[in-house]
mmCIF file of the N, C-alpha and C atoms, coordinates in Angstrom:
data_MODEL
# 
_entry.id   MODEL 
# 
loop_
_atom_site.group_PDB 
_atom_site.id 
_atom_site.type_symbol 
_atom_site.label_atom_id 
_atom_site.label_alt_id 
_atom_site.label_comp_id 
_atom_site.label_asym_id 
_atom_site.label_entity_id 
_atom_site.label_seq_id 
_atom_site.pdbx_PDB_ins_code 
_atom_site.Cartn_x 
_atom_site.Cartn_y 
_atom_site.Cartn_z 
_atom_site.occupancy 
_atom_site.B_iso_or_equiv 
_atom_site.pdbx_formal_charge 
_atom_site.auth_seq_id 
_atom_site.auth_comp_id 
_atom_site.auth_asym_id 
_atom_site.auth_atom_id 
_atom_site.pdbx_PDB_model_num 
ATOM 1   N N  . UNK A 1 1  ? 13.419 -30.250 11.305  1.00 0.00 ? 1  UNK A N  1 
ATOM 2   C CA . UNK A 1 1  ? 14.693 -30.475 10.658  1.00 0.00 ? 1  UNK A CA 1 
ATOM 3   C C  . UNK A 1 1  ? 14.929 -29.395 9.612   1.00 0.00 ? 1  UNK A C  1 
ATOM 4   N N  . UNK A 1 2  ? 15.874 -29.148 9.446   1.00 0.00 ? 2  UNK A N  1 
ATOM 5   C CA . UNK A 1 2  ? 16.550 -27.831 8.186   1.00 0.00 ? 2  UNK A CA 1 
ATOM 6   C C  . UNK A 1 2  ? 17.383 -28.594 7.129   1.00 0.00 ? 2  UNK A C  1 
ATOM 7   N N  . UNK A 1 3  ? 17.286 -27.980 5.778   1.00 0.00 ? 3  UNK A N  1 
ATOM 8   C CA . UNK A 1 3  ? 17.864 -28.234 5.279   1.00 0.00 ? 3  UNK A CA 1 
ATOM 9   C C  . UNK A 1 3  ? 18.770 -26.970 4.444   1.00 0.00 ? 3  UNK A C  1 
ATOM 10  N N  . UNK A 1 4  ? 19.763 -27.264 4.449   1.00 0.00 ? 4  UNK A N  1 
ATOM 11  C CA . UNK A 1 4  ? 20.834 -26.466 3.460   1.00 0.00 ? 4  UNK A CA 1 
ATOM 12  C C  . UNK A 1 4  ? 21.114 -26.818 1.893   1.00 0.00 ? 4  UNK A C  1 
ATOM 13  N N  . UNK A 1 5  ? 20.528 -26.147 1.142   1.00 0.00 ? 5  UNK A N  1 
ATOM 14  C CA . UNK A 1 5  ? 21.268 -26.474 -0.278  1.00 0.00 ? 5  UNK A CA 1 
ATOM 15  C C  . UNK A 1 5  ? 22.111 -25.148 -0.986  1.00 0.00 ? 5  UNK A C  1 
ATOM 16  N N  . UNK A 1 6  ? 23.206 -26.117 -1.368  1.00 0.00 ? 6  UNK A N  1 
ATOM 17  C CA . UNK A 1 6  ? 24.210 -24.992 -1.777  1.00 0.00 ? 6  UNK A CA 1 
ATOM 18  C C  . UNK A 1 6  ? 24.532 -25.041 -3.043  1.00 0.00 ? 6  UNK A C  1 
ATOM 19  N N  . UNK A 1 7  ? 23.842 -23.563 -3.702  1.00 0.00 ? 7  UNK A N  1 
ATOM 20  C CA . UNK A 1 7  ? 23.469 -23.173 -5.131  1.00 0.00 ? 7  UNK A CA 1 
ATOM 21  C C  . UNK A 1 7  ? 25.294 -22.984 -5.580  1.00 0.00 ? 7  UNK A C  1 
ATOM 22  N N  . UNK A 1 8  ? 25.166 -23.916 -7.118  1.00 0.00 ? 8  UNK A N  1 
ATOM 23  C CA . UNK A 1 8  ? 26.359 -23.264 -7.929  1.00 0.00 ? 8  UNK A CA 1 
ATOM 24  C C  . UNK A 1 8  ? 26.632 -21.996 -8.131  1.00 0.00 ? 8  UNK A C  1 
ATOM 25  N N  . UNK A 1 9  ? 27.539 -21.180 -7.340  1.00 0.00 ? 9  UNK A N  1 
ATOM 26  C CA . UNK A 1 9  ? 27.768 -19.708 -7.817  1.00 0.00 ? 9  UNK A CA 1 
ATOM 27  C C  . UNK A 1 9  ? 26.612 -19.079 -7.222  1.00 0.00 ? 9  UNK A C  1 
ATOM 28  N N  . UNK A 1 10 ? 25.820 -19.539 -5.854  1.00 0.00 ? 10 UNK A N  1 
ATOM 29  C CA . UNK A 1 10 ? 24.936 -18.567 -5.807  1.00 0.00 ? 10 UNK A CA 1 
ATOM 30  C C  . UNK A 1 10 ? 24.819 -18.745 -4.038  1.00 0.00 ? 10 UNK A C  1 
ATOM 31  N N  . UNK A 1 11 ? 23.951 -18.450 -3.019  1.00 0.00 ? 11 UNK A N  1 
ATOM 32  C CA . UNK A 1 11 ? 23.458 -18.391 -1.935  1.00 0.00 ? 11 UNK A CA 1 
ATOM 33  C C  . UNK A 1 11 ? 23.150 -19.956 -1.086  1.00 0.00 ? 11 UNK A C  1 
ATOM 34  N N  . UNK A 1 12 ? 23.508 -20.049 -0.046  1.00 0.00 ? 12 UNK A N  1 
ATOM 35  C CA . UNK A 1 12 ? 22.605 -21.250 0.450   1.00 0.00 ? 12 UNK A CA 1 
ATOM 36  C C  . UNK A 1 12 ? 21.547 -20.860 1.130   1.00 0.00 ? 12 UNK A C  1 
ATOM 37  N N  . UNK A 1 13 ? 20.590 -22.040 0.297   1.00 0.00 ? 13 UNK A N  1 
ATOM 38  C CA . UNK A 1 13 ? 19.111 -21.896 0.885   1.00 0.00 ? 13 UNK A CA 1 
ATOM 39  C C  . UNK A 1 13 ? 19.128 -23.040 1.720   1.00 0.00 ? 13 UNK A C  1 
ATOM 40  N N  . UNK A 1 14 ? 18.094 -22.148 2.772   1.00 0.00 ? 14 UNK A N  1 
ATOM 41  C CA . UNK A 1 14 ? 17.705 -22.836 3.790   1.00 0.00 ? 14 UNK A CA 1 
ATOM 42  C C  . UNK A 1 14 ? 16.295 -22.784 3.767   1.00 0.00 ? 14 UNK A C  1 
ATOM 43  N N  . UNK A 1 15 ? 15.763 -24.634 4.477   1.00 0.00 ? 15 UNK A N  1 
ATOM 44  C CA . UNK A 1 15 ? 14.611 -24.387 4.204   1.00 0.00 ? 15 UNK A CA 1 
ATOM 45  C C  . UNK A 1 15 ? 14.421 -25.729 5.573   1.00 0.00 ? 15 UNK A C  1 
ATOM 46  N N  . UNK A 1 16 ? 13.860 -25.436 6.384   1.00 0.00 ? 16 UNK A N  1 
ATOM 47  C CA . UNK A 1 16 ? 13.136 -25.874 7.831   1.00 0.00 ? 16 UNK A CA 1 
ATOM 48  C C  . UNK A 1 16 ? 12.204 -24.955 8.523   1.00 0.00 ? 16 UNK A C  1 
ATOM 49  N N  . UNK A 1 17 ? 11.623 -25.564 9.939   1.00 0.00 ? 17 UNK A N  1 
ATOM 50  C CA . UNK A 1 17 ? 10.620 -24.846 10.711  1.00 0.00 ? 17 UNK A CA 1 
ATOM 51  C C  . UNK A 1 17 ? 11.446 -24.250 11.518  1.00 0.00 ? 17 UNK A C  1 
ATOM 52  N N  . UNK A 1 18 ? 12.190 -24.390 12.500  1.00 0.00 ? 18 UNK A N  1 
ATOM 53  C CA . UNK A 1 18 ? 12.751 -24.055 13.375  1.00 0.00 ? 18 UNK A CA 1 
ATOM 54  C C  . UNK A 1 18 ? 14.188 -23.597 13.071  1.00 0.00 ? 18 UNK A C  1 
ATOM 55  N N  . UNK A 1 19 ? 15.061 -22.714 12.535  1.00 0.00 ? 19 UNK A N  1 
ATOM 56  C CA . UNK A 1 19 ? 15.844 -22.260 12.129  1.00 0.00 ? 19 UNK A CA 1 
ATOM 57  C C  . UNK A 1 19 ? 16.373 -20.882 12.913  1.00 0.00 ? 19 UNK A C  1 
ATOM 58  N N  . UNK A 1 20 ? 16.939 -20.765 13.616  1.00 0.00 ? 20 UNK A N  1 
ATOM 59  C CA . UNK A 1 20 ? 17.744 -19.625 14.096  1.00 0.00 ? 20 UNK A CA 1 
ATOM 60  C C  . UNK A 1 20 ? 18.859 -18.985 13.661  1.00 0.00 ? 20 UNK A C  1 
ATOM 61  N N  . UNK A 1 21 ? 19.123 -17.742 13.428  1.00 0.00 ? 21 UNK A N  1 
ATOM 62  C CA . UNK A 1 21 ? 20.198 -17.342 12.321  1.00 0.00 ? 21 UNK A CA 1 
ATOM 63  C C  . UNK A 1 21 ? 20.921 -16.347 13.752  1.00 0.00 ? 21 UNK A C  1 
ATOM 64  N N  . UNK A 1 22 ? 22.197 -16.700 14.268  1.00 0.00 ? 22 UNK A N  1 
ATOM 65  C CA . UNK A 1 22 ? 22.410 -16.000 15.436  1.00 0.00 ? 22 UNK A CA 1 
ATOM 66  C C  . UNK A 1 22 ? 24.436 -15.412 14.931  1.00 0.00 ? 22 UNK A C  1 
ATOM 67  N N  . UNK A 1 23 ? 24.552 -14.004 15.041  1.00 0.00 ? 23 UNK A N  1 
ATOM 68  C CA . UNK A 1 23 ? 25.817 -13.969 14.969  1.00 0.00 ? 23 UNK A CA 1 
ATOM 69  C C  . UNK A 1 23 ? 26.558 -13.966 16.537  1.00 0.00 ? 23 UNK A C  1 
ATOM 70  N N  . UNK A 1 24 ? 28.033 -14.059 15.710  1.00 0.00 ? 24 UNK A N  1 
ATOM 71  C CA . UNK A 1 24 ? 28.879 -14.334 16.919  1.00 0.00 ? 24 UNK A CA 1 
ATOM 72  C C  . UNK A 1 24 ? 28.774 -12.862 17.917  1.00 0.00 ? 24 UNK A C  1 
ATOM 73  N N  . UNK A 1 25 ? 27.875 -12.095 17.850  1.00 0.00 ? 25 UNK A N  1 
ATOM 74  C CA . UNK A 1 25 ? 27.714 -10.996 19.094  1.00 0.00 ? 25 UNK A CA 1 
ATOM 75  C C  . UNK A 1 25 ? 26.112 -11.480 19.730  1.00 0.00 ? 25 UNK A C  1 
ATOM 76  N N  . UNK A 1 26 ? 25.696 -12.496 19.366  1.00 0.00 ? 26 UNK A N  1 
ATOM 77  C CA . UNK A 1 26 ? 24.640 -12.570 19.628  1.00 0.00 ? 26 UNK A CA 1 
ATOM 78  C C  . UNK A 1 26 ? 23.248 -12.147 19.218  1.00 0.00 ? 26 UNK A C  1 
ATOM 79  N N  . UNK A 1 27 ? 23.476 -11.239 18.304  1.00 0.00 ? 27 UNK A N  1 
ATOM 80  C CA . UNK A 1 27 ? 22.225 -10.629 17.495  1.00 0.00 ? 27 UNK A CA 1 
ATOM 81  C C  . UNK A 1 27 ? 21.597 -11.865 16.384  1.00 0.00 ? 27 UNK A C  1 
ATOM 82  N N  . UNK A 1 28 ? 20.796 -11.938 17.099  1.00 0.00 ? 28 UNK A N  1 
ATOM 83  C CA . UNK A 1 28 ? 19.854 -12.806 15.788  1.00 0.00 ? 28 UNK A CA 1 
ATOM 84  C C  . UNK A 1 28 ? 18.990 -12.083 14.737  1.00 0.00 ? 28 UNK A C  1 
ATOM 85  N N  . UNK A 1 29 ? 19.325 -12.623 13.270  1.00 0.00 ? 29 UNK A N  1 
ATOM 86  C CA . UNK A 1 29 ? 18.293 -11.990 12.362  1.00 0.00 ? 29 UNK A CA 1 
ATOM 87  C C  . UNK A 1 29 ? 17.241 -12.790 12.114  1.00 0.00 ? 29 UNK A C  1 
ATOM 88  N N  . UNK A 1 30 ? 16.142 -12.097 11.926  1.00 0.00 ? 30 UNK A N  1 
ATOM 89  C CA . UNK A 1 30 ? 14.885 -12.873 11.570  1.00 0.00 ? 30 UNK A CA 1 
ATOM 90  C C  . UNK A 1 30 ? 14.506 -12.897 10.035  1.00 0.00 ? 30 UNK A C  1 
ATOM 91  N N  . UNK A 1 31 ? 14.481 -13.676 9.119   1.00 0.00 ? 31 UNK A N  1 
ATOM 92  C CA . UNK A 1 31 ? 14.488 -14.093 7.599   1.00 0.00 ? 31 UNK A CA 1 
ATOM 93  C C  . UNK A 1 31 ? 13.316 -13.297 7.291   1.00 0.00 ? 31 UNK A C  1 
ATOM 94  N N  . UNK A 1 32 ? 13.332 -13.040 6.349   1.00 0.00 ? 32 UNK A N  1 
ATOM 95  C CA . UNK A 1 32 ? 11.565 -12.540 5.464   1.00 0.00 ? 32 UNK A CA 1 
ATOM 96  C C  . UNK A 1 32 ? 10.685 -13.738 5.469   1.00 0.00 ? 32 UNK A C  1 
ATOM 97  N N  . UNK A 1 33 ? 11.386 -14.895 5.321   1.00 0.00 ? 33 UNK A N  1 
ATOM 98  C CA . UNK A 1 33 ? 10.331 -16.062 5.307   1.00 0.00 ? 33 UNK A CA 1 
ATOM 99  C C  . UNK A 1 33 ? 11.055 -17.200 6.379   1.00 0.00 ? 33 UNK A C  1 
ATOM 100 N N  . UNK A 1 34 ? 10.412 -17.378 7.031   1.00 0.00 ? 34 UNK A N  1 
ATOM 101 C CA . UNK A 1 34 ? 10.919 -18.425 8.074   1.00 0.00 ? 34 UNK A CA 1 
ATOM 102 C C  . UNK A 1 34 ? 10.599 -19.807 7.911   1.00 0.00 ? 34 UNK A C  1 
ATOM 103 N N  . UNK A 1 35 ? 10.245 -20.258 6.605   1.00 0.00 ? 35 UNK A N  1 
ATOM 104 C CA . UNK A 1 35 ? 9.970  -21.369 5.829   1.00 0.00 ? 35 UNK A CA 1 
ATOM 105 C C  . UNK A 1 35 ? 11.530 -21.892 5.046   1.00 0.00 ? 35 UNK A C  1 
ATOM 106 N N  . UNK A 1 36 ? 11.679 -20.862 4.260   1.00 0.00 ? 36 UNK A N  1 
ATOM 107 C CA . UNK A 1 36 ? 12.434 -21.064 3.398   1.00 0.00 ? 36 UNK A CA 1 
ATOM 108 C C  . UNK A 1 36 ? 13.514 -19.586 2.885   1.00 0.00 ? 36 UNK A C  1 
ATOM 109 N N  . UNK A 1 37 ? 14.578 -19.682 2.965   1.00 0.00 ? 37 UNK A N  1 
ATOM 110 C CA . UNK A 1 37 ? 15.545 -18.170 2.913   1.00 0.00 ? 37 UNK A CA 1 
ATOM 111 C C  . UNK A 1 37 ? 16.906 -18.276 2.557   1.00 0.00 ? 37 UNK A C  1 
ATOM 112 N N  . UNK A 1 38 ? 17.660 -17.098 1.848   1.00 0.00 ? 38 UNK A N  1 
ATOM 113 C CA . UNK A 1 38 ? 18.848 -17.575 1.227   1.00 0.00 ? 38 UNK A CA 1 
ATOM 114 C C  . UNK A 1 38 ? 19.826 -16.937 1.945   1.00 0.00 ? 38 UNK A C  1 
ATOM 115 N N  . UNK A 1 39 ? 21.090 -17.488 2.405   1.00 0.00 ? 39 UNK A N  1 
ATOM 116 C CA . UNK A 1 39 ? 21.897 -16.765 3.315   1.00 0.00 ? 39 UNK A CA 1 
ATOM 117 C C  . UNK A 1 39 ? 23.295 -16.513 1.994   1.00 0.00 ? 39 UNK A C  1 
ATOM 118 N N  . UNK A 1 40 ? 23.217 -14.904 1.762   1.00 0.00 ? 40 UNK A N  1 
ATOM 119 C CA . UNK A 1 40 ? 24.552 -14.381 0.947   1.00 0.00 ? 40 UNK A CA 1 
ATOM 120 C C  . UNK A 1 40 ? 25.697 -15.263 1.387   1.00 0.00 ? 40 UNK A C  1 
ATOM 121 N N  . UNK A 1 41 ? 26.307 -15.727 0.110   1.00 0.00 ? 41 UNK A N  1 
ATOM 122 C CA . UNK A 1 41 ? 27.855 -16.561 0.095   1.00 0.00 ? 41 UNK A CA 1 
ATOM 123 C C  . UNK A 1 41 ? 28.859 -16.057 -0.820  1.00 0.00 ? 41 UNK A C  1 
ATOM 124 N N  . UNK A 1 42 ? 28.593 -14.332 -1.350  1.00 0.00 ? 42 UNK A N  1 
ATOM 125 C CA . UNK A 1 42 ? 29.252 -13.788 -2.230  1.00 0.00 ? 42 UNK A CA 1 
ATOM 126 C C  . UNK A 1 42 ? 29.737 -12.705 -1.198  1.00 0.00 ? 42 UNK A C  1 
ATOM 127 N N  . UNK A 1 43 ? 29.486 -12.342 -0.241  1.00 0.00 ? 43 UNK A N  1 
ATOM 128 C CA . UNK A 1 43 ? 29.859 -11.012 0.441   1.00 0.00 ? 43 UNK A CA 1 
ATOM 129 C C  . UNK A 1 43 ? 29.186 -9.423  -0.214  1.00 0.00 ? 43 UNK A C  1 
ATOM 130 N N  . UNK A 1 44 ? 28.713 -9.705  -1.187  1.00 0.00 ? 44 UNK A N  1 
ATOM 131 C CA . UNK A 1 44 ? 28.432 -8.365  -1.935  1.00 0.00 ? 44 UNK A CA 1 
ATOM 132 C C  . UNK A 1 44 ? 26.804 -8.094  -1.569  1.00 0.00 ? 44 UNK A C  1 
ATOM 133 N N  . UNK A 1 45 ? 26.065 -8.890  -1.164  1.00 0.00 ? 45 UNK A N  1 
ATOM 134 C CA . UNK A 1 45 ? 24.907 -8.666  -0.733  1.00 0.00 ? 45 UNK A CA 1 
ATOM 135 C C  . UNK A 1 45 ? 24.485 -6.994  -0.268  1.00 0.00 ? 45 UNK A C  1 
ATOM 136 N N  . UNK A 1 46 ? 23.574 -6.840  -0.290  1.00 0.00 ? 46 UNK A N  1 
ATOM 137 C CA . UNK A 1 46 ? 23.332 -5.283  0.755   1.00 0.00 ? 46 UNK A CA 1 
ATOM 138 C C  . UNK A 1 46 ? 22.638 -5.409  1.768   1.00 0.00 ? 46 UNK A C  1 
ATOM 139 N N  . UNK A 1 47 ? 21.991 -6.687  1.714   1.00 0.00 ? 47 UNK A N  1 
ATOM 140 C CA . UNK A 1 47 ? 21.024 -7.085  2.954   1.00 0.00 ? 47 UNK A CA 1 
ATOM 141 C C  . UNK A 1 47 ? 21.195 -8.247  4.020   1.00 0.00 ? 47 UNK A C  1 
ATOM 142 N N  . UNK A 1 48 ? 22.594 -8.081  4.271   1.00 0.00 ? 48 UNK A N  1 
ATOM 143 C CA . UNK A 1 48 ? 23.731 -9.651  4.468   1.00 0.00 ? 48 UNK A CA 1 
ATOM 144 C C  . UNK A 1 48 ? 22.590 -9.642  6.269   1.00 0.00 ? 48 UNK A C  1 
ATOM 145 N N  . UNK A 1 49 ? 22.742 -10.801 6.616   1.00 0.00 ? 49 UNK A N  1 
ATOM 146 C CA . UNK A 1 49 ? 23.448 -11.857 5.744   1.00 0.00 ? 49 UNK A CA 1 
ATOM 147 C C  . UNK A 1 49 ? 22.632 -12.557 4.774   1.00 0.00 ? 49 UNK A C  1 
ATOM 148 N N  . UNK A 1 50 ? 21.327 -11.900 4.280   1.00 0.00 ? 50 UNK A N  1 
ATOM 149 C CA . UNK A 1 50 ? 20.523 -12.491 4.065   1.00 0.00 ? 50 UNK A CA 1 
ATOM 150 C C  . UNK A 1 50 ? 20.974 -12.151 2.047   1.00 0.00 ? 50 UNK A C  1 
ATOM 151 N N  . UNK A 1 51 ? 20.629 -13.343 0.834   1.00 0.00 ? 51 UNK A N  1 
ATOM 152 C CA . UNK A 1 51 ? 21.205 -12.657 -0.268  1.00 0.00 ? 51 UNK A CA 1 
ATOM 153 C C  . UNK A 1 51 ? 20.057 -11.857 -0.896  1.00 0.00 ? 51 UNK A C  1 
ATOM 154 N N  . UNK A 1 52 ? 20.722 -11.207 -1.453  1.00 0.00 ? 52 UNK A N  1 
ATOM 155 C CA . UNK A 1 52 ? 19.747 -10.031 -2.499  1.00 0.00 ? 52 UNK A CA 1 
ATOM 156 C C  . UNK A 1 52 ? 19.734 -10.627 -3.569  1.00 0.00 ? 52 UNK A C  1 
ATOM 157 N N  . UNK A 1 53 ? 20.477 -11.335 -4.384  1.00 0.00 ? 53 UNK A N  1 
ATOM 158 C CA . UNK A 1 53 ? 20.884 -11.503 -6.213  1.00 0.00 ? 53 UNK A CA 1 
ATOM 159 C C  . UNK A 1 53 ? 22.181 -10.826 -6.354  1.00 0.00 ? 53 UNK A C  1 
ATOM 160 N N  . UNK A 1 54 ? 22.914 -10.017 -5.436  1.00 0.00 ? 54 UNK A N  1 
ATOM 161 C CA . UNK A 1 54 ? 24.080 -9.553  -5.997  1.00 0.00 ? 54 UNK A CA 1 
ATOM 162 C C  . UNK A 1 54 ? 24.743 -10.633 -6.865  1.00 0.00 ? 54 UNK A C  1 
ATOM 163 N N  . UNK A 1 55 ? 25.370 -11.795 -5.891  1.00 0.00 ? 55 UNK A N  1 
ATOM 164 C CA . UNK A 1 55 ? 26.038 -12.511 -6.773  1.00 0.00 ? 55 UNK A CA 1 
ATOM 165 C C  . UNK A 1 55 ? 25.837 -12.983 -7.833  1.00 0.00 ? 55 UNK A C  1 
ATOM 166 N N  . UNK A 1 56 ? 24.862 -13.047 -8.900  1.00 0.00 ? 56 UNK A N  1 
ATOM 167 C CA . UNK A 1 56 ? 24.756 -12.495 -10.213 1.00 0.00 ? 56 UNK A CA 1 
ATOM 168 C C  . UNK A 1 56 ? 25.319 -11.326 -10.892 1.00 0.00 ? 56 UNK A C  1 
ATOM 169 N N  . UNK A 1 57 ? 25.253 -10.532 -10.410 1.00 0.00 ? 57 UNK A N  1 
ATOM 170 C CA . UNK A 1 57 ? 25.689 -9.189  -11.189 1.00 0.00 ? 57 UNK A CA 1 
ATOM 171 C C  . UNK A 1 57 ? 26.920 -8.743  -10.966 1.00 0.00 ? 57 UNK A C  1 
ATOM 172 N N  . UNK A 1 58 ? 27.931 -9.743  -9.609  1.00 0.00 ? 58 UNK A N  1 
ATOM 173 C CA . UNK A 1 58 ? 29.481 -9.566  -9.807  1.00 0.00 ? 58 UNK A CA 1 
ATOM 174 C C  . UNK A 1 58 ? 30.011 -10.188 -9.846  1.00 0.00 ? 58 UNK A C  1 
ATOM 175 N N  . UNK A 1 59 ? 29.267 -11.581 -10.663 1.00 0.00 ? 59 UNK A N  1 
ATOM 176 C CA . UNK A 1 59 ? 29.971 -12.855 -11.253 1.00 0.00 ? 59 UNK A CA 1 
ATOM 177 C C  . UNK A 1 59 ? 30.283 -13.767 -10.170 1.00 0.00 ? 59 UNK A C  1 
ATOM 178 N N  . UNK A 1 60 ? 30.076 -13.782 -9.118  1.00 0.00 ? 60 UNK A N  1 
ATOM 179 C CA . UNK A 1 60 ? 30.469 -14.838 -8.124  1.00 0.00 ? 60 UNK A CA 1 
ATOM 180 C C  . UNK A 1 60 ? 30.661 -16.248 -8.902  1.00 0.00 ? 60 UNK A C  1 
ATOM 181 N N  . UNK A 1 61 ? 31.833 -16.693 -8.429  1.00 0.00 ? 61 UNK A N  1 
ATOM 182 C CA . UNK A 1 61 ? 31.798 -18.434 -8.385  1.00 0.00 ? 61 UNK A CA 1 
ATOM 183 C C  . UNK A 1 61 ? 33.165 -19.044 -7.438  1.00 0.00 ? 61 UNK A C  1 
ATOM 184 N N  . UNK A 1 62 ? 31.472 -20.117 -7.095  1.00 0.00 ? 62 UNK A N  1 
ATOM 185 C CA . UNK A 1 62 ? 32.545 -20.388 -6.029  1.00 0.00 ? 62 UNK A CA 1 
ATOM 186 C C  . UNK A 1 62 ? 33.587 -21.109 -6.083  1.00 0.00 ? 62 UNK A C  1 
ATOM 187 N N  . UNK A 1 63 ? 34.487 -21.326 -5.378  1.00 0.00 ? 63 UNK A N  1 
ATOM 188 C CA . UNK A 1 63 ? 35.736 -21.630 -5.318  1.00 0.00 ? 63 UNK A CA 1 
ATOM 189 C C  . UNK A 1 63 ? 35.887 -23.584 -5.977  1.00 0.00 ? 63 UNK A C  1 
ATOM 190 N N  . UNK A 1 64 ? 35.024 -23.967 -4.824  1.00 0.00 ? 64 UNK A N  1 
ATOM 191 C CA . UNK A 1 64 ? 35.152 -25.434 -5.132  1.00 0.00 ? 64 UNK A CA 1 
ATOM 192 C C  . UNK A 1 64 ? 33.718 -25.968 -4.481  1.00 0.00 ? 64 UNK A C  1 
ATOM 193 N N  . UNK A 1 65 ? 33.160 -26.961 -5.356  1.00 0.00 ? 65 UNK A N  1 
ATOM 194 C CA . UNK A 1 65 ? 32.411 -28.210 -4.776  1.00 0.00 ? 65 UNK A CA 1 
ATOM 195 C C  . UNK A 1 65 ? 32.946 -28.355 -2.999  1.00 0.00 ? 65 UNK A C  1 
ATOM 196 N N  . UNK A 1 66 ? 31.710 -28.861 -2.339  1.00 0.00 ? 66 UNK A N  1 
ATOM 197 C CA . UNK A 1 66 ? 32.360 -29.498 -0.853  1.00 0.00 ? 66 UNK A CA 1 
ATOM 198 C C  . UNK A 1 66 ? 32.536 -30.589 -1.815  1.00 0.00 ? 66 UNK A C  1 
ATOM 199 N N  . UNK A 1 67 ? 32.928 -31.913 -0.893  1.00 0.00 ? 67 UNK A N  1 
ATOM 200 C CA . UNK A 1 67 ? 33.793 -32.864 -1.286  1.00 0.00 ? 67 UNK A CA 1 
ATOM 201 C C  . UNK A 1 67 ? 32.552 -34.077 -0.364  1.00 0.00 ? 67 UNK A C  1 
ATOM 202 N N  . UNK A 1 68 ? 32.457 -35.242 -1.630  1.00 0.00 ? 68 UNK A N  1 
ATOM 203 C CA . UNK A 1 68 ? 31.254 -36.228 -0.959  1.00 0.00 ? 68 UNK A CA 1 
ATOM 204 C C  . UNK A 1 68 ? 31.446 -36.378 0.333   1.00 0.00 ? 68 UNK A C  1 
ATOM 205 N N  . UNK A 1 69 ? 30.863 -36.879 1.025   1.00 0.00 ? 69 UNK A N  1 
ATOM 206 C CA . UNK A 1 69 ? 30.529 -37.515 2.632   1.00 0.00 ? 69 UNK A CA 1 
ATOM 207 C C  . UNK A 1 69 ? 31.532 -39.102 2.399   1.00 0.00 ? 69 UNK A C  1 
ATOM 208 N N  . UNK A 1 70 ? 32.541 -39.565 3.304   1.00 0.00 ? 70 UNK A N  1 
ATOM 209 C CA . UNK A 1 70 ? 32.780 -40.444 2.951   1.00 0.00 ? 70 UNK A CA 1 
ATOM 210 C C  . UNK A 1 70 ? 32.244 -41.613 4.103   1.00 0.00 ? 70 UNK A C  1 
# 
């Protein structure tokens, strides 16, 4: 099972065994850690999709909370 947590103003981490990261051409990237890894949600990354820390240093925040599960 995977889980997603989505940092205030920052990256979602992912953290499961079995996790596949596949874009819409089909190229899959393989994480530095296949435990646990942060996927860029600022666009400014340099190592997308995977995050670096950019979004610290160009102020990212995000737009809005998701909204509870009802």
């Amino acid at each position: 099972m995977a889980t997603v947590n989505i940092r205030q103003n920052g990256p979602y981490v992912v953290e499961g065994d079995d996790v596949r990261i596949v874009d819409w051409n089909g190229h899959e990237y393989r994480p530095p850690n296949r435990a646990s890894f942060a996927l860029c949600r600022c666009g400014a990354s340099m190592n997308k999709p995977f995050c670096d820390g950019t979004h610290s240093r160009v102020g990212f925040r995000a737009s809005e909370a998701a909204p509870p599960n009802r």
